[in-house]
N, C-alpha and C positions, 0 to 999 in steps of 0.2 A: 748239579746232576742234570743233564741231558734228560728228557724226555719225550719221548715219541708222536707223532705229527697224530693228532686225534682222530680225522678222517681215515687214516691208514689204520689205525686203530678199530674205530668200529666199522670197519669195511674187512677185516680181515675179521670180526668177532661175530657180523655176520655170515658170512664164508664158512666160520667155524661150527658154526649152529644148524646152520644146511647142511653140511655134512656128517653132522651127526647125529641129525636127524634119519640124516639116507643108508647110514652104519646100520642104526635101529632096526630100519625097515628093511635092510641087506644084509644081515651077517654076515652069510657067505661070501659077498662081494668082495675079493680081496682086494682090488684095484680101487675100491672104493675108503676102503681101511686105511689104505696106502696113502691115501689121500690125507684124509683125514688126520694122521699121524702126522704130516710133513707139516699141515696148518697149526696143529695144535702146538707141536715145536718151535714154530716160527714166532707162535702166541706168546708161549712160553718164555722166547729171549728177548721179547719184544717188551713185556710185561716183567720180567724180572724173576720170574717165579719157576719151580721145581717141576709142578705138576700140572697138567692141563686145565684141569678143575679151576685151580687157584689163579690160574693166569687166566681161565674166561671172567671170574669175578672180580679181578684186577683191571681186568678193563674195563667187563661192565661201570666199574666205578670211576675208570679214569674217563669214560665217554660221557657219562650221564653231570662229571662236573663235582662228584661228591668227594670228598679232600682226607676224609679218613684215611690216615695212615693205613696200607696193607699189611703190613706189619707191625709188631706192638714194639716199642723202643724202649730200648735198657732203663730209660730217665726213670726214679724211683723206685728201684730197685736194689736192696743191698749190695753192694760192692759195685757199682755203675757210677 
């Protein structure tokens, strides 16, 4: 499995965190929204995951080094 250059990682996860922070504080900002959506996307296929949530804690995890699986593996599980 291929995975993603760390740096680019938490440079984009910060990126992520400033903007929505500026969402917070801008609702109405649509251009700001806009924004926001395109990073979280990008977070999202960059991390592997569905939802923006899940793919900023995906990274958080893959930046800080910690190896927990993001998701749970079929291993012991009946019929796996």
């Amino acid at each position: 499995m291929l995975l993603p250059d760390r740096n680019t990682v938490d440079r984009l996860l910060r990126h992520y965190r400033a903007q929505e922070r500026t969402v917070l504080a801008r609702p109405c900002d649509l251009s700001a929204r806009r924004r926001f959506e395109d990073t979280a996307y990008t977070l999202c296929v960059l991390m592997g995951e569905r939802s923006a949530r899940a793919a900023a804690r995906a990274a958080e995890r893959y930046v800080t080094g910690d190896r927990v699986p993001a998701r749970p593996t079929l291993e012991g599980l009946p019929g796996a």
